[in-house]
N, C-alpha and C positions, 0 to 999 in steps of 0.2 A: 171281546174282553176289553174294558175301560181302565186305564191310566190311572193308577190313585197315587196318592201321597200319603206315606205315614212317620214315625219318630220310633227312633231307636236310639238308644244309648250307646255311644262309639265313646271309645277307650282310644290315648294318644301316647305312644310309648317308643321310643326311637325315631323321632322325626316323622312319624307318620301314623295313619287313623287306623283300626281295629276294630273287629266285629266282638272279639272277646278279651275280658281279662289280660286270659296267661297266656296270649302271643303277645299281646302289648308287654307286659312283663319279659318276656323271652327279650322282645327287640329291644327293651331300655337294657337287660342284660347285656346282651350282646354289642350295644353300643359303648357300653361301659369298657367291656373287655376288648375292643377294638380301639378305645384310646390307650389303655394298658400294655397292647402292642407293642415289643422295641424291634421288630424284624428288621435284618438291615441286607445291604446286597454286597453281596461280597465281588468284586471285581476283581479280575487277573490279570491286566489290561490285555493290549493286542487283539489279536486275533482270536483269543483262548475262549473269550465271553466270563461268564463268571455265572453265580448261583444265590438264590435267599436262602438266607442262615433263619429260620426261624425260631423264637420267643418257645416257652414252655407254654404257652398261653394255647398252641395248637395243637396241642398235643392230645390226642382224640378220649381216651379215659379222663385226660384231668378236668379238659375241657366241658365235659358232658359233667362232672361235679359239678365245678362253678357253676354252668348256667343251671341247675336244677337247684342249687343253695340261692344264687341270687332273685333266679323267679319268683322262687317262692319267699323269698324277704320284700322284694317289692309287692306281691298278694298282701302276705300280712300287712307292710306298710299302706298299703291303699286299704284293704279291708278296717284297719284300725283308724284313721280317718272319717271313713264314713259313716261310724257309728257316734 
């Protein structure tokens, strides 16, 4: 079996390269929603330790909206581009 070389069209979508579209799309999503972020740490001091208060942002139904609305805006915006 010999070594070849060919080209493929890689898609860049959250700081990194892509074999398809809508994961490139997911991870520019999800990078979006990760600066959106205000989670903070709540400390109790001493010895108690403390906990993360998280953002509505984690919240697993709402969260699965957003990235399925933003994907798919970033699709259409790339698609409508390319034409």
């Amino acid at each position: 079996m010999a070594v070849t070389t060919s080209q493929a069209v890689i898609y860049k979508g959250g700081g990194r390269r892509y074999l398809t579209l809508r994961s490139a799309c997911a991870a520019e999503a999800r990078a979006l929603l990760k600066t959106r972020c205000d989670c903070e740490y709540m400390d109790y001091g001493g010895s108690i330790g403390g906990e993360w208060l998280t953002c509505w942002y984690h919240e697993d139904e709402r969260n699965a909206v957003l990235m399925r609305r933003l994907t798919g805006g970033y699709m259409r915006r790339f698609r409508s581009t390319q034409k």
